[in-house]
VMD Tcl script that builds the backbone (N, CA, C; Angstrom):
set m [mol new atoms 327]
animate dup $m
set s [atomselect $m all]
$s set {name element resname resid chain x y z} {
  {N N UNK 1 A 172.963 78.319 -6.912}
  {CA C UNK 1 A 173.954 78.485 -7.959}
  {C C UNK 1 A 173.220 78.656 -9.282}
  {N N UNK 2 A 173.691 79.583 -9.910}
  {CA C UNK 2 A 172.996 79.971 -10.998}
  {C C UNK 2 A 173.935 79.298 -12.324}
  {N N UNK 3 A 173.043 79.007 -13.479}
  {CA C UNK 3 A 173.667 78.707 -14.798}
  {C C UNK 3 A 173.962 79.226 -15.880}
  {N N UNK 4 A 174.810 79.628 -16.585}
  {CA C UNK 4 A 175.423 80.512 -17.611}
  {C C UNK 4 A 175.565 79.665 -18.832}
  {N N UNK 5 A 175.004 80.475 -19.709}
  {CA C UNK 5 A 175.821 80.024 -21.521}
  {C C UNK 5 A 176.559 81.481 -21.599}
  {N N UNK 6 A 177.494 81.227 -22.660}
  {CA C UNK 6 A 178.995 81.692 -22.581}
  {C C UNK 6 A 179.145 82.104 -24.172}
  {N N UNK 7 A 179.127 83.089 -24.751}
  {CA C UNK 7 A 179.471 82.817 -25.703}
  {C C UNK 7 A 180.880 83.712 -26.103}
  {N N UNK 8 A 182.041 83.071 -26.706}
  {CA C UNK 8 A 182.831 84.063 -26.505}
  {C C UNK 8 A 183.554 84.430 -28.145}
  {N N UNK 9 A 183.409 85.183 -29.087}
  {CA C UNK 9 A 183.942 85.197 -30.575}
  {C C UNK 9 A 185.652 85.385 -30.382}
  {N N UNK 10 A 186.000 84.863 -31.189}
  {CA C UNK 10 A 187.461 85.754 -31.517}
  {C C UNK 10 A 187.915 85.410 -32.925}
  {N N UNK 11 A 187.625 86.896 -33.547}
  {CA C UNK 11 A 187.786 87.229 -34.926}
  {C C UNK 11 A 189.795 87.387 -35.072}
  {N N UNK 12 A 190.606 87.384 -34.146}
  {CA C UNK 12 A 191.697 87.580 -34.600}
  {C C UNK 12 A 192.795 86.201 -34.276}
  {N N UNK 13 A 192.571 85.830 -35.484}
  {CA C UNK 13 A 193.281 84.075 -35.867}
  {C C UNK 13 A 194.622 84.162 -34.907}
  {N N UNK 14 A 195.545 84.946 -35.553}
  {CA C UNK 14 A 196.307 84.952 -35.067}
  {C C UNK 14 A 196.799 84.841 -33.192}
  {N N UNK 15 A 196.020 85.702 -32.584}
  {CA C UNK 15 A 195.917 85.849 -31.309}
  {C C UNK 15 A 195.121 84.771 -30.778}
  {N N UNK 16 A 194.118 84.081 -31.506}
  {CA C UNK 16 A 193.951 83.085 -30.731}
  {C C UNK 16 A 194.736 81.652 -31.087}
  {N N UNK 17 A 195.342 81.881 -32.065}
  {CA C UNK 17 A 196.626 80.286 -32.234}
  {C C UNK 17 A 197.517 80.607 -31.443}
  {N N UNK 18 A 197.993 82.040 -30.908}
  {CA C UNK 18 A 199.235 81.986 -30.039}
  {C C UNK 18 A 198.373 81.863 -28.076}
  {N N UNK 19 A 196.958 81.966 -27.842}
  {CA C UNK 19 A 196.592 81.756 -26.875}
  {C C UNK 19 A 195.928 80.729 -26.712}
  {N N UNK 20 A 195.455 79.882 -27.475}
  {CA C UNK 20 A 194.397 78.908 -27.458}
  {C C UNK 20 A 195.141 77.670 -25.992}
  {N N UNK 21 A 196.673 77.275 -26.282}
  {CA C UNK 21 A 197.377 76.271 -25.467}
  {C C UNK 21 A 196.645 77.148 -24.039}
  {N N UNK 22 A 197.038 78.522 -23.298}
  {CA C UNK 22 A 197.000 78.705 -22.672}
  {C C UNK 22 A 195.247 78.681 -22.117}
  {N N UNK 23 A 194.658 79.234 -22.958}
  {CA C UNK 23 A 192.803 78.783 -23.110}
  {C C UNK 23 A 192.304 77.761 -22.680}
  {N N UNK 24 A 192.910 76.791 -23.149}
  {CA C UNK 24 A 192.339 75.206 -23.086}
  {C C UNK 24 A 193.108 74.713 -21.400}
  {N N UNK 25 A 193.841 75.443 -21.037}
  {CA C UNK 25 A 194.384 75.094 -19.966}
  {C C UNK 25 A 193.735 75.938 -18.709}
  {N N UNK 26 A 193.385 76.874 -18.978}
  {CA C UNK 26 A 192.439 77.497 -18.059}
  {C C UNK 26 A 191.078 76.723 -17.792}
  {N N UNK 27 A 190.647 76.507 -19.235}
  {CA C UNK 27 A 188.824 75.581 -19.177}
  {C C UNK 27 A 189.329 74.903 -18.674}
  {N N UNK 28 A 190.250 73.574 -18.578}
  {CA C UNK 28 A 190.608 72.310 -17.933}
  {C C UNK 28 A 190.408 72.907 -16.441}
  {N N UNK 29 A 191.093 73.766 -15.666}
  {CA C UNK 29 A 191.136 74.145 -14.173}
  {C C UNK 29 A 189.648 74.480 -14.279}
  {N N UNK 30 A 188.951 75.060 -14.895}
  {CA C UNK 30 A 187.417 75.755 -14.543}
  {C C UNK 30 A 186.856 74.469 -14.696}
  {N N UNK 31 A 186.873 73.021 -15.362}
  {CA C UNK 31 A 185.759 72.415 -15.519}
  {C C UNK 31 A 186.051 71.598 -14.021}
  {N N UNK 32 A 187.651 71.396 -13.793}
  {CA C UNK 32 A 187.949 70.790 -12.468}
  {C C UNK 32 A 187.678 71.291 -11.294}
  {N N UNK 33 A 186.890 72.479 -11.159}
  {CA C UNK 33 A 186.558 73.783 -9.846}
  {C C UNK 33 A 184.960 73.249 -9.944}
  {N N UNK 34 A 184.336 73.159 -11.041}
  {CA C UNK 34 A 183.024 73.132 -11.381}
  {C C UNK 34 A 182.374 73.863 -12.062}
  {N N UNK 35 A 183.071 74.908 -11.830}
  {CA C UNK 35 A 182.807 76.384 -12.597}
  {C C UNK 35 A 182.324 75.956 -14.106}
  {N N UNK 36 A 183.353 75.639 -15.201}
  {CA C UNK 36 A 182.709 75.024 -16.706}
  {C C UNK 36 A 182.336 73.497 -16.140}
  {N N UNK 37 A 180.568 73.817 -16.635}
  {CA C UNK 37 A 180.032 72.296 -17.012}
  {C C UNK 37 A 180.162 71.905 -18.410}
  {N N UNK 38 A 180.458 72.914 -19.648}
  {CA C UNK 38 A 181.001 72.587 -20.339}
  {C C UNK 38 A 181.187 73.215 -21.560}
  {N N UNK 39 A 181.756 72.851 -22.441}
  {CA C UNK 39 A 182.542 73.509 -22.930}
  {C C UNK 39 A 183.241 73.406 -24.169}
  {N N UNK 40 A 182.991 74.157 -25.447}
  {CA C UNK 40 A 183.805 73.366 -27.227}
  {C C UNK 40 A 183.458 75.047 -28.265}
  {N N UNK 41 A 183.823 74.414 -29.193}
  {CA C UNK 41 A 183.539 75.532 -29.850}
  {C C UNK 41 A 182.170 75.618 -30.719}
  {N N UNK 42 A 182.228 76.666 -31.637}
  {CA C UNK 42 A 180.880 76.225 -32.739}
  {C C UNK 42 A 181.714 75.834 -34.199}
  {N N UNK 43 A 181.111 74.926 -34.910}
  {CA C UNK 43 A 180.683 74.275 -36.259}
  {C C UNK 43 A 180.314 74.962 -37.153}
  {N N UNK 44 A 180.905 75.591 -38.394}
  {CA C UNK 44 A 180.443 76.382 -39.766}
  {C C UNK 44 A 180.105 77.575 -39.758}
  {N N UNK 45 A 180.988 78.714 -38.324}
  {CA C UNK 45 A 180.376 79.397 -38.467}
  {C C UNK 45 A 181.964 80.218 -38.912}
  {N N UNK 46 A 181.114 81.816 -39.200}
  {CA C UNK 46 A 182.357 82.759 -40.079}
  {C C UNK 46 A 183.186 83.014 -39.155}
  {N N UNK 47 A 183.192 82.904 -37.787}
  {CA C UNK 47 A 183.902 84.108 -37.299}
  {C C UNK 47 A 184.345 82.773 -35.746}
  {N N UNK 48 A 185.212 82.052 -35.555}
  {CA C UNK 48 A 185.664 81.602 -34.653}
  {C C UNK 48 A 184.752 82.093 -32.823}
  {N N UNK 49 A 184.119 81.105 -32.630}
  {CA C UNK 49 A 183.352 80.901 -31.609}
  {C C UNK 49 A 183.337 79.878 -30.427}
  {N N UNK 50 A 183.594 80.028 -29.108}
  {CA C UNK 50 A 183.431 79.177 -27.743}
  {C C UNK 50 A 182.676 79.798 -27.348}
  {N N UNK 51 A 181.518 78.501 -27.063}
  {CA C UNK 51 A 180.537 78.838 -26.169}
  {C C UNK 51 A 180.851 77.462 -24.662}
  {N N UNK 52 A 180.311 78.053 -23.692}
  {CA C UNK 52 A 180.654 77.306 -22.272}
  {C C UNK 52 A 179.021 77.638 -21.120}
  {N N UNK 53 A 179.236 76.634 -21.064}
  {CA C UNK 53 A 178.272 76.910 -19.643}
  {C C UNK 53 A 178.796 76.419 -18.707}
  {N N UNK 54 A 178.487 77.578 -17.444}
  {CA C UNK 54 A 179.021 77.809 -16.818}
  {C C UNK 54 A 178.409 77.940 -15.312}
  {N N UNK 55 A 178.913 77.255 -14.338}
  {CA C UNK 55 A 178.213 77.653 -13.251}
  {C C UNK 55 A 178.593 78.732 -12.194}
  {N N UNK 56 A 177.720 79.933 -11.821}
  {CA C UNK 56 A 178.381 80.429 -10.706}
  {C C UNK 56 A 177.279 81.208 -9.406}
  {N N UNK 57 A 177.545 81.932 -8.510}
  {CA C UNK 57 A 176.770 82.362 -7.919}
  {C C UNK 57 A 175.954 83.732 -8.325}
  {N N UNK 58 A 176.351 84.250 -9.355}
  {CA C UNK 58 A 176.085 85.773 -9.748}
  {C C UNK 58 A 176.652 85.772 -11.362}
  {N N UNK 59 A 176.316 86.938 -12.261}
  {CA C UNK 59 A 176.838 87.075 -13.449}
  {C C UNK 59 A 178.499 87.989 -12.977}
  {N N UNK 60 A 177.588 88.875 -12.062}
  {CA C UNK 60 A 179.261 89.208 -11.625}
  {C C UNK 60 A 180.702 88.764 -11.030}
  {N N UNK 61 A 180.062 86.879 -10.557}
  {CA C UNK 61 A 181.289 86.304 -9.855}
  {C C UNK 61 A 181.582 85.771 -11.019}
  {N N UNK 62 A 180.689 85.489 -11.693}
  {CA C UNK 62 A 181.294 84.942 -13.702}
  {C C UNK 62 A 182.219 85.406 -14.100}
  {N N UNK 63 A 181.549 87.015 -14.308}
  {CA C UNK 63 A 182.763 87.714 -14.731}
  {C C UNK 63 A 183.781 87.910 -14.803}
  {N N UNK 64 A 183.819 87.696 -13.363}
  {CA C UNK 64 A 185.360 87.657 -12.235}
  {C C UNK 64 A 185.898 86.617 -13.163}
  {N N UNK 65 A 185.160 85.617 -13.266}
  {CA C UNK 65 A 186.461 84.446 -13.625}
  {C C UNK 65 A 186.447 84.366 -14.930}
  {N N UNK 66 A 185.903 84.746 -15.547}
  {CA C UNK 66 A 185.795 84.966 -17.103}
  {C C UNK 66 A 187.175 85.736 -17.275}
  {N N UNK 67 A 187.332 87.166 -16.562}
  {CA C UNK 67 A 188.722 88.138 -16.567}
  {C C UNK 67 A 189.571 87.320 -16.352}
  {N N UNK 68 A 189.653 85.751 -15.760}
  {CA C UNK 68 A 191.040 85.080 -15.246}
  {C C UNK 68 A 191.576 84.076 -16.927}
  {N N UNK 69 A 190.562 84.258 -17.717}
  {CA C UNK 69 A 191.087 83.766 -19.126}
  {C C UNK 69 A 191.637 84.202 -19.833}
  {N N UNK 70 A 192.890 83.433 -20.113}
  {CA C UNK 70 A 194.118 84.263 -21.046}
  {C C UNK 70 A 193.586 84.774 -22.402}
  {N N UNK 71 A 192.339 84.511 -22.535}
  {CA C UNK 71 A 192.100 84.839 -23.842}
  {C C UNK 71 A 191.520 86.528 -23.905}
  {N N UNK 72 A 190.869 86.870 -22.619}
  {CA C UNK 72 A 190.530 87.408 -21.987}
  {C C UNK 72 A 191.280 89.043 -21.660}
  {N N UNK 73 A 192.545 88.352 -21.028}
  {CA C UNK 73 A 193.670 89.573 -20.338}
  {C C UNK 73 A 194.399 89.560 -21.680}
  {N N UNK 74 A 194.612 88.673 -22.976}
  {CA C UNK 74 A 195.288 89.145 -23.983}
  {C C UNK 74 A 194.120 90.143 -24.981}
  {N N UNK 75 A 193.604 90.177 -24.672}
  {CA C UNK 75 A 192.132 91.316 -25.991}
  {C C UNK 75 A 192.025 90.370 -26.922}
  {N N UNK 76 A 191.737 88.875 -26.693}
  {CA C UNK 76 A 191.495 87.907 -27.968}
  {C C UNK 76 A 189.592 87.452 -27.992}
  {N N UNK 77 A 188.906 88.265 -27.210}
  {CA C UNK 77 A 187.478 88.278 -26.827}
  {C C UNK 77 A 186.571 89.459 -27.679}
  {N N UNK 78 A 185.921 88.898 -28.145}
  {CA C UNK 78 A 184.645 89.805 -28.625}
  {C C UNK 78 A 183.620 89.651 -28.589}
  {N N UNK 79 A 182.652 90.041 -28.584}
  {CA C UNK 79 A 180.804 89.431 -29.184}
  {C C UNK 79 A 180.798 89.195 -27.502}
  {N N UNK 80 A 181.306 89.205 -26.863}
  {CA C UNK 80 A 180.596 88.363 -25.286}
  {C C UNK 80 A 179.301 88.294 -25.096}
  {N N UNK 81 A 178.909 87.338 -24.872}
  {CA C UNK 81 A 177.242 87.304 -24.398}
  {C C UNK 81 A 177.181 86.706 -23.491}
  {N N UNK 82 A 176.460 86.639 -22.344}
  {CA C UNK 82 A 176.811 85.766 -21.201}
  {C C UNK 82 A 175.025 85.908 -21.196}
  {N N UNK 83 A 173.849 85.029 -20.897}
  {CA C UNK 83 A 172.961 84.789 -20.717}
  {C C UNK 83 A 172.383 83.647 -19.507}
  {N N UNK 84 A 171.609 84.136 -18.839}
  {CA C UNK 84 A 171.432 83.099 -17.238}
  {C C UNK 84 A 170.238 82.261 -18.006}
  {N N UNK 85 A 170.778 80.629 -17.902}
  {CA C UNK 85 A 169.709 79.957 -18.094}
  {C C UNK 85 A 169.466 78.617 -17.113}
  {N N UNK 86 A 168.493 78.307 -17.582}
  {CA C UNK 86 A 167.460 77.265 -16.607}
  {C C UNK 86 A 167.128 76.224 -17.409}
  {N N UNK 87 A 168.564 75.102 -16.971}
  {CA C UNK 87 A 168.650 73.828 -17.916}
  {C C UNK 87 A 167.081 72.506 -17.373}
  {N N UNK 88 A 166.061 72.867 -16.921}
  {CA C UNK 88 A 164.683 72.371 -16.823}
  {C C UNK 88 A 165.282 70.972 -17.109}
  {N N UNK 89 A 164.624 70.652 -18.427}
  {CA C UNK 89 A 165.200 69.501 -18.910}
  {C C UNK 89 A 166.170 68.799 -19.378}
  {N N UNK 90 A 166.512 67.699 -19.671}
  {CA C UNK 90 A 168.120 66.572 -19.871}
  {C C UNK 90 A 168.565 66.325 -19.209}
  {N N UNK 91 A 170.188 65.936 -19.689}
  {CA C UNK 91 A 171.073 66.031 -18.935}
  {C C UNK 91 A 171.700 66.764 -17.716}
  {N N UNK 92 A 171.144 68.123 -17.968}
  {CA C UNK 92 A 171.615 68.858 -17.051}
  {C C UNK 92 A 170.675 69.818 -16.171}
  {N N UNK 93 A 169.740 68.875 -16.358}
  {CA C UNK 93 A 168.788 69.029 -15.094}
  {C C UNK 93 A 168.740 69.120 -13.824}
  {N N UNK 94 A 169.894 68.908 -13.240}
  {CA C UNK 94 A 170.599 69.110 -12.041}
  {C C UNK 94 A 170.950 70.359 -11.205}
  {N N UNK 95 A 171.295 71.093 -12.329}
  {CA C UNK 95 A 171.618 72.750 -12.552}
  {C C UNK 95 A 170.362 73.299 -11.840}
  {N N UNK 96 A 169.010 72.956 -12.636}
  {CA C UNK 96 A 167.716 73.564 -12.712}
  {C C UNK 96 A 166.996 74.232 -11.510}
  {N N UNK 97 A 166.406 75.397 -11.273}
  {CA C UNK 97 A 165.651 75.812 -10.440}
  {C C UNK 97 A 164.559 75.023 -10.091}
  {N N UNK 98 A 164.402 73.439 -10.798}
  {CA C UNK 98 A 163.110 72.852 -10.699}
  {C C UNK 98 A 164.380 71.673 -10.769}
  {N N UNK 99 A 165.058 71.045 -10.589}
  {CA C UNK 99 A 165.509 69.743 -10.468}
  {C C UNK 99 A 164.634 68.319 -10.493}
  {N N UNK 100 A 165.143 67.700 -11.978}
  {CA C UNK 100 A 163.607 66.941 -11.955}
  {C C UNK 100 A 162.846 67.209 -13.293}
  {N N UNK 101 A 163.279 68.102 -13.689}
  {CA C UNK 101 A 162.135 68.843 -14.774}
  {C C UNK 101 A 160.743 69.242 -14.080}
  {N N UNK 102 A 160.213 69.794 -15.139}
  {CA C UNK 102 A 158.604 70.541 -14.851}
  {C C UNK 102 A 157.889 69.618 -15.849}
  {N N UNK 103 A 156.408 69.601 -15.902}
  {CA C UNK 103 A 155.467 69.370 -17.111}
  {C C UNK 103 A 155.034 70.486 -17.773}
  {N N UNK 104 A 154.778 70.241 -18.289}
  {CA C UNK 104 A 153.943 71.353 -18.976}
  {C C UNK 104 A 153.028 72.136 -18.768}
  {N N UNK 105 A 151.827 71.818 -17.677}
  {CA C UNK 105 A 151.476 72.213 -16.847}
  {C C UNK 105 A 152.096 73.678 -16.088}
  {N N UNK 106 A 153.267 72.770 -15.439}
  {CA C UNK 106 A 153.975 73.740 -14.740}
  {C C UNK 106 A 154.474 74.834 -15.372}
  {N N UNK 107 A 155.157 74.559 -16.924}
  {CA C UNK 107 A 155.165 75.659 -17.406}
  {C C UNK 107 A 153.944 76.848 -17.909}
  {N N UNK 108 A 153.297 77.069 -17.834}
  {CA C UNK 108 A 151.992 77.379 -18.246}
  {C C UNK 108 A 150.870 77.781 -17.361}
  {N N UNK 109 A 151.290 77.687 -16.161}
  {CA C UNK 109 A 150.222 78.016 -15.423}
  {C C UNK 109 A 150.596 78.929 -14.253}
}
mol reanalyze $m
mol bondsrecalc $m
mol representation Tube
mol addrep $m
């Protein structure tokens, strides 16, 4: 299972105050599937931003469920970035292609 950061903009206020109820109710079912490990918005920035990570088998089964967000099937999505990463260390080391973390070593050689 591969790991995803999520980033999703939506510059149009409006469309996302009339979708957000339905938004937040979709992440709730994705974090309860497993699919979102997790999930909020960003802090001080210009342009209204959710970022999520995300677990799935492919960027393309992502996708798939990315299309099942109302925010999504209403055109309230922009900027998408979806990037595969390799949570190594913390909390969510679990995720990791190395479970456990690496040293430094390991990275590096």
């Amino acid at each position: 299972m591969a790991v995803f950061i999520v980033r999703l903009q939506h510059p149009d206020e409006e469309g996302w105050k009339r979708w957000v109820k339905p938004h937040v109710e979709w992440i709730e079912q994705q974090v309860a599937s497993g699919v979102v490990v997790a999930s909020g918005p960003s802090v001080g920035t210009s342009v209204r931003q959710g970022w999520l990570v995300m677990a799935a088998n492919s960027q393309s089964e992502l996708r798939s469920v990315l299309e099942t967000d109302p925010f999504w099937r209403h055109g309230i999505v922009e900027g998408l970035l979806i990037v595969e990463w390799d949570p190594v260390f913390g909390r969510l080391d679990g995720f990791s292609s190395s479970p456990g973390g690496l040293t430094a070593e390991d990275l590096t050689s």
